[in-house]
DRENGUDO-854883 format. One record per residue (C-alpha): residue in three letters; x, y, z. Coordinates in pm, whole numbers, padded with zeros to 5 digits, always signed. Example, Ala and Ser with C-alpha at 12.3 -4.5 7.8 and 13.67 -1.06 7.14 Angstrom:
<nodes>
ALA+01230-00450+00780;SER+01367-00106+00714;
</nodes>
This chain:
<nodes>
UNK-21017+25802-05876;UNK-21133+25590-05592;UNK-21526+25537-05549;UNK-21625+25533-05197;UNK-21998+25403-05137;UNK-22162+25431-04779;UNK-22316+25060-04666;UNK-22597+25120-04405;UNK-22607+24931-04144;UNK-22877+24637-04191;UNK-23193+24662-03957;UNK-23216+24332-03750;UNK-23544+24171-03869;UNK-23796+24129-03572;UNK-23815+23774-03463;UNK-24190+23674-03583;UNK-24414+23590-03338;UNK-24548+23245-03259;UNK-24894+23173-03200;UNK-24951+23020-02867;UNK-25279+22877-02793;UNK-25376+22676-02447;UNK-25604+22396-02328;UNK-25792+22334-02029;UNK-26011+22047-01913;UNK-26217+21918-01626;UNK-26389+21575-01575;UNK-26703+21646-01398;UNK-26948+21968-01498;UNK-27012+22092-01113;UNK-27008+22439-01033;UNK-26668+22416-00867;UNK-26469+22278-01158;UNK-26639+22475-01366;UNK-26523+22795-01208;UNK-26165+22617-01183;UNK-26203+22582-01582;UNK-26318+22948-01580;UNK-26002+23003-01441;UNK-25755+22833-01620;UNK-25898+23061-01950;UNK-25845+23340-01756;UNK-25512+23266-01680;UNK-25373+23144-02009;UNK-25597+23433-02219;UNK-25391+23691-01979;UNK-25036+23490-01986;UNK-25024+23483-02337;UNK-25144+23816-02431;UNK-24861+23999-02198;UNK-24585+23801-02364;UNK-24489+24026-02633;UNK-24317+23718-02873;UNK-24665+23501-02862;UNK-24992+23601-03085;UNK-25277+23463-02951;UNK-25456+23183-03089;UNK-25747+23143-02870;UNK-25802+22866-02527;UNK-25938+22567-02584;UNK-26096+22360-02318;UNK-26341+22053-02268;UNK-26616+22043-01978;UNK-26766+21751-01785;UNK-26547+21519-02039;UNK-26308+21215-01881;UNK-25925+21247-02010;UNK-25874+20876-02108;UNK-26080+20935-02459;UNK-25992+21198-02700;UNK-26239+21101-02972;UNK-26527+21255-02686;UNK-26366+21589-02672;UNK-26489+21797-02905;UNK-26303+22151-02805;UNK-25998+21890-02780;UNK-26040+21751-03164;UNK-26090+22132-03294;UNK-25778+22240-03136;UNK-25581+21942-03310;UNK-25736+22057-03665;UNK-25654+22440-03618;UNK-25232+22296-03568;UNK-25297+22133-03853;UNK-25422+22446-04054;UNK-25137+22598-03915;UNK-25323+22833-03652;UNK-25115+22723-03370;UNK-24746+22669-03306;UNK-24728+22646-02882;UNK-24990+22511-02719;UNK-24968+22525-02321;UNK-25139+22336-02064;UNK-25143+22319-01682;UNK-25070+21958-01643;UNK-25081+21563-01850;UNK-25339+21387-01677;UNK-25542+21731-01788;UNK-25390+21681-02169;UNK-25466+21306-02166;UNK-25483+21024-01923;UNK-25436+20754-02183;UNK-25056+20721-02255;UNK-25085+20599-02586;UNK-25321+20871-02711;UNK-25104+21103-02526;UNK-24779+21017-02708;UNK-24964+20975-03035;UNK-25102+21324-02998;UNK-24763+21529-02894;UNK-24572+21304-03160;UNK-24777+21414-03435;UNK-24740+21797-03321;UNK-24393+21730-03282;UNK-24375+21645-03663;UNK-24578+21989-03744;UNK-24303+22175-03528;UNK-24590+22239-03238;UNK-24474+22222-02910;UNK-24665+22113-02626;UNK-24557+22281-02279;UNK-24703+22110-01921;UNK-24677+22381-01648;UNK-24714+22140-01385;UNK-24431+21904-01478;UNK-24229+22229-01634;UNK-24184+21973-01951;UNK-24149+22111-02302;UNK-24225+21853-02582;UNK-23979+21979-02824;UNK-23668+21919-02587;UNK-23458+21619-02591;UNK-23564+21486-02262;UNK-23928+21555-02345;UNK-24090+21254-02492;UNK-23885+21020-02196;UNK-24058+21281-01950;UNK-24371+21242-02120;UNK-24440+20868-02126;UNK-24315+20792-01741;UNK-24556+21099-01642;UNK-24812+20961-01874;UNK-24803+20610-01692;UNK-24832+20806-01369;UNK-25169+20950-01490;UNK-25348+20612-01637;UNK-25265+20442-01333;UNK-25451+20726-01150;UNK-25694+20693-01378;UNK-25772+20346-01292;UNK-25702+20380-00936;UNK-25986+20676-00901;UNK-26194+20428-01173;UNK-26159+20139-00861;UNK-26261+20379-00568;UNK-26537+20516-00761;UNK-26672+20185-00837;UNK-26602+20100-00457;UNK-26830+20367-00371;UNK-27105+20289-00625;UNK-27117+19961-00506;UNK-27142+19996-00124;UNK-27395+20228-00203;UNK-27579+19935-00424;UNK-27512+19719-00114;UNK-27704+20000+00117;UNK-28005+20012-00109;UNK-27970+20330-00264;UNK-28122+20380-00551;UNK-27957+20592-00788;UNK-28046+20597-01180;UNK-27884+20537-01603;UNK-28139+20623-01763;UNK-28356+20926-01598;UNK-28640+20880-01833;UNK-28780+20547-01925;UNK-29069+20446-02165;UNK-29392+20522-01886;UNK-29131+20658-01542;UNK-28946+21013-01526;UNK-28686+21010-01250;UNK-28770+21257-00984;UNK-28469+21409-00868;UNK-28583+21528-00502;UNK-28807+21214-00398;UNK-28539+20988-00589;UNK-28746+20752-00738;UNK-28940+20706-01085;UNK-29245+20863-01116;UNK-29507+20717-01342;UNK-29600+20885-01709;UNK-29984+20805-01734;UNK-29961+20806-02125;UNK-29643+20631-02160;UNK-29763+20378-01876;UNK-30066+20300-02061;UNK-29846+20159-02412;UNK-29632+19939-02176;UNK-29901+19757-02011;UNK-30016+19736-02400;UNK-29701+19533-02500;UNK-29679+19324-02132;UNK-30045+19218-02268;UNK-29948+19180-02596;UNK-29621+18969-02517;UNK-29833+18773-02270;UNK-30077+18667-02529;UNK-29743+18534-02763;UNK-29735+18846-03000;UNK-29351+18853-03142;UNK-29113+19123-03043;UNK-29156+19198-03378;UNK-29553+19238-03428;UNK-29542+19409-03048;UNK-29319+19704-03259;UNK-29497+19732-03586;UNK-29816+19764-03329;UNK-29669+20058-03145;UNK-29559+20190-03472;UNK-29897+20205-03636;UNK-30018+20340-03327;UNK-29799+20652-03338;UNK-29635+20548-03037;UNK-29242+20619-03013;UNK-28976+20542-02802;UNK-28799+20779-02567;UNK-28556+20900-02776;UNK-28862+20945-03050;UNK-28746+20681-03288;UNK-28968+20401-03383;UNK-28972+20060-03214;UNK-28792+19727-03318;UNK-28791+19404-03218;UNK-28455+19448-02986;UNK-28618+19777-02845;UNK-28951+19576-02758;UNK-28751+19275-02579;UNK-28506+19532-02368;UNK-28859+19705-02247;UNK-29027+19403-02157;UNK-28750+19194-02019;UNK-28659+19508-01785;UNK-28749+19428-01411;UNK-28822+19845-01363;UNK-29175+19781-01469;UNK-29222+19612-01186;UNK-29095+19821-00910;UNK-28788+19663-00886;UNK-28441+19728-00978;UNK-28135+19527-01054;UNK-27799+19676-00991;UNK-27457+19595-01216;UNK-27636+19411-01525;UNK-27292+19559-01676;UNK-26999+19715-01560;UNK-26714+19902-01689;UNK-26410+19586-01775;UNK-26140+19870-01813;UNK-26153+20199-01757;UNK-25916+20359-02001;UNK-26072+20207-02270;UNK-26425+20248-02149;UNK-26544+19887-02227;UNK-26831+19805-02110;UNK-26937+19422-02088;UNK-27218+19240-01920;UNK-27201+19110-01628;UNK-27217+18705-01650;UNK-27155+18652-01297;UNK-26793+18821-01273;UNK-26932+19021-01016;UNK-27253+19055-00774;UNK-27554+19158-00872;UNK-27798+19358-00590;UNK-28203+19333-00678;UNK-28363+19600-00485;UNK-28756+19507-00428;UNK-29080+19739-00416;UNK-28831+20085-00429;UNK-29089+20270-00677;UNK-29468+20213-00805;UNK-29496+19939-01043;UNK-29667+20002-01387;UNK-29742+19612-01368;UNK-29853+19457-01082;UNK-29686+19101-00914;UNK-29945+18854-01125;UNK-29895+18997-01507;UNK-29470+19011-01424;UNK-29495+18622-01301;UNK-29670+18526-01636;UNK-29477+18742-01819;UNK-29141+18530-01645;UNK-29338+18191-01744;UNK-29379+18321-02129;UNK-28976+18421-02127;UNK-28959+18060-01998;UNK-29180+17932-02248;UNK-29042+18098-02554;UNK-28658+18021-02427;UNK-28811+17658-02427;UNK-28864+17660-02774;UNK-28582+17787-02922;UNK-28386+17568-02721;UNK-28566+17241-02686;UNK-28461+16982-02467;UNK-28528+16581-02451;UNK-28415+16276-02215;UNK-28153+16178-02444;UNK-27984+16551-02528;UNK-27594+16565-02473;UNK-27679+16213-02322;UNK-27603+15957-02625;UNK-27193+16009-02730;UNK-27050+15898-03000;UNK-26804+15623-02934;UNK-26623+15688-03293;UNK-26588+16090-03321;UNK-26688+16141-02951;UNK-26953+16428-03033;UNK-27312+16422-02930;UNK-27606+16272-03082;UNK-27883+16532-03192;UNK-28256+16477-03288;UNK-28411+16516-03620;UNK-28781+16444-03664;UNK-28826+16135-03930;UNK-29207+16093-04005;UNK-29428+16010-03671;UNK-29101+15921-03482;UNK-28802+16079-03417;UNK-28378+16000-03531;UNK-28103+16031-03288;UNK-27771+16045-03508;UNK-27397+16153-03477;UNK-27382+16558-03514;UNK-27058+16544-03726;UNK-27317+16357-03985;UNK-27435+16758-03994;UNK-27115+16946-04021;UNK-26980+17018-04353;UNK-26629+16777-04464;UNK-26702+16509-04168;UNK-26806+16192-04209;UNK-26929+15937-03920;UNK-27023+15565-03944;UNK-27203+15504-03627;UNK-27539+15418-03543;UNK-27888+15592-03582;UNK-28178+15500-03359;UNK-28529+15581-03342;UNK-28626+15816-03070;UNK-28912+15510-03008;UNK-28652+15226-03034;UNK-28446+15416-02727;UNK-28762+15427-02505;UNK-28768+15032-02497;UNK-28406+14998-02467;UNK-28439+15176-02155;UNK-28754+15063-02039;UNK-28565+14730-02030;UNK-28242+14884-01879;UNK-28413+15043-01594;UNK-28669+14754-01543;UNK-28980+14987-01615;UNK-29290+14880-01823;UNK-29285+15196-01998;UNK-29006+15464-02071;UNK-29011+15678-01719;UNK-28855+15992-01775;UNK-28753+16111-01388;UNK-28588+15720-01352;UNK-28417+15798-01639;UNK-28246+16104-01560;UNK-28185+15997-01173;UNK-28003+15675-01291;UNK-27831+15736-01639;UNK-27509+15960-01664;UNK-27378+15906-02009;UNK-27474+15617-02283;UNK-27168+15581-02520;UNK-27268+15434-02924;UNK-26996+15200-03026;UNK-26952+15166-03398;UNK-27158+14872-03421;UNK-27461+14984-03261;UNK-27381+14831-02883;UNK-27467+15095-02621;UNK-27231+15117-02335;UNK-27452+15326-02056;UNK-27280+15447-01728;UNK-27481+15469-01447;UNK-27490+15717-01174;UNK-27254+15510-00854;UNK-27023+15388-01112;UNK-27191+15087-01264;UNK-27194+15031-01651;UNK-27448+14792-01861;UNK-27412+14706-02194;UNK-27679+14698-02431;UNK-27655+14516-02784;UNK-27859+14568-03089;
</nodes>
């Protein structure tokens, strides 16, 4: 007998919903991006909740914070470890430049979702990073958005700079060891206390205390920096090297060499400089900062010595300089490469004294006379054998022999 059995029919499986999640960011924290932001999480919170295949995962979004660095945005770096815990599996966003401005950290970023199945969907641009056009999309769009970038950097910096140019002030640092910035008078306004321990260390640094001893001073003193850490030598020379103290300001001691990147560098002449005079009240007056100046002098002096016959005397064998080495109650002028490690030089060595007369006889002088010296002599080669070959400034060359 035949055995019929009934097969139901199979209930289709409800697709599973994916958890979408969205980011949002703005570069400046005004009250008008900030209500833009405000509305972007408004937007995505409502967008994703009515679609009936997404759960939501939350919005994520980054205030007052520039695109071309993702290591600064923090709501940015938390929404990258919830993908990786698997919290996330869309992740939608209004437009690149507002994802990233950097192209490689852009690609970097989407690649690695791509490889934890995440896609990344740009309104703006209507790209989806998952599609096979995507990535191609993604890296011409990208270049689009750095090269903004750096074209806003360059009209920013043309503004700052005419406004440097017009004398406006403008601050870094809003709060300086003994000076507050005041906001509506836009100036620095003087901190009794904190004025009172930097005319301490202009004193102290006048009288040829160390960076060093200036510090451990302040330290035993109870005396901190802004920031309420203690002093150190670097801090000490930053404070009393800075013009601010006395009234004045100097604009563009650094500026920003690439703006993608953020690096900043000093400025070593690449570009002007603008040194605006008397624009607040000094905590030092005009005498103590011009013998502070002559002690930077002073000090820079000795570290760096110089004498008649530095990067004067070359060697005729190697072709380096000569260099001076104190020998007793004289002085030895000798081949550097007899000081580097694996060199060897056989020229000639002369006492500092021995020079003197040499050139007391060369310029016709009774005694060595330092400003003839340097007016009249523009290089002095040794020759192996001790014969000094001196070229004069107008081209003539005498010949000395030992």
């Amino acid at each position: 007998m035949r055995k019929v059995s009934r097969i139901e029919p199979a209930v289709p499986a409800l697709p599973k919903r994916k958890k979408a999640a969205a980011y949002a960011r703005v570069s400046r924290d005004t009250k008008r991006l900030m209500n833009s932001v405000s509305a972007q999480i408004s937007y995505y919170s409502s967008l994703i909740r009515g679609n009936p295949e997404w759960e939501y995962a939350g919005v994520y979004a980054d205030c007052g914070i520039s695109g071309t660095d993702i290591s600064k945005r923090d709501e940015f770096i938390r929404m990258l470890a919830d993908c990786e815990m698997g919290k996330i599996d869309i992740i939608l966003c209004k437009s690149i430049s507002r994802f990233a401005r950097n192209t490689v950290d852009l690609l970097k970023t989407v690649r690695h979702l791509k490889e934890l199945g995440i896609e990344v969907r740009f309104e703006k641009e209507q790209i989806h990073s998952l599609s096979e056009e995507g990535e191609l999309m993604l890296s011409l769009l990208a270049s689009f958005a750095q090269e903004e970038s750096r074209s806003i950097s360059e009209n920013c910096k043309w503004g700052i700079r005419k406004r440097f140019r017009s004398g406006e002030i403008g601050v870094a640092n809003k709060h300086l060891l003994g000076y507050r910035y005041d906001e509506e008078q836009e100036k620095y306004i003087i901190i009794a206390e904190e004025a009172e321990a930097v005319r301490r260390m202009f004193q102290m640094y006048i009288d040829g205390v160390s960076f060093r001893c200036i510090a451990e001073s302040m330290n035993k003193a109870g005396i901190r920096s802004v920031l309420g850490n203690e002093f150190q030598a670097g801090t000490v020379r930053q404070l009393i090297f800075n013009e601010v103290y006395a009234g004045d300001i100097r604009r563009q001691k650094c500026y920003m060499a690439d703006p993608i990147t953020k690096t900043k560098v000093k400025n070593n002449g690449e570009l002007p400089q603008y040194y605006i005079a008397d624009c607040h009240e000094a905590i030092i007056d005009r005498e103590i900062y011009a013998k502070v100046r002559a002690e930077m002098k002073r000090r820079e002096a000795m570290r760096n010595p110089t004498y008649p016959f530095t990067r004067r005397i070359r060697c005729g064998a190697c072709g380096m300089f000569f260099t001076r080495r104190i020998c007793g109650n004289d002085a030895k002028w000798f081949c550097r490469s007899k000081k580097e490690v694996g060199m060897t030089c056989k020229s000639h060595n002369y006492l500092e004294s021995e020079l003197y007369k040499i050139f007391s006889e060369i310029l016709g002088t009774d005694t060595f006379d330092n400003k003839a010296f340097e007016a009249s002599v523009k290089e002095i080669i040794s020759l192996p054998d001790g014969t000094l070959k001196v070229r004069m400034y107008g081209g003539d060359t005498k010949v000395w022999q030992i």
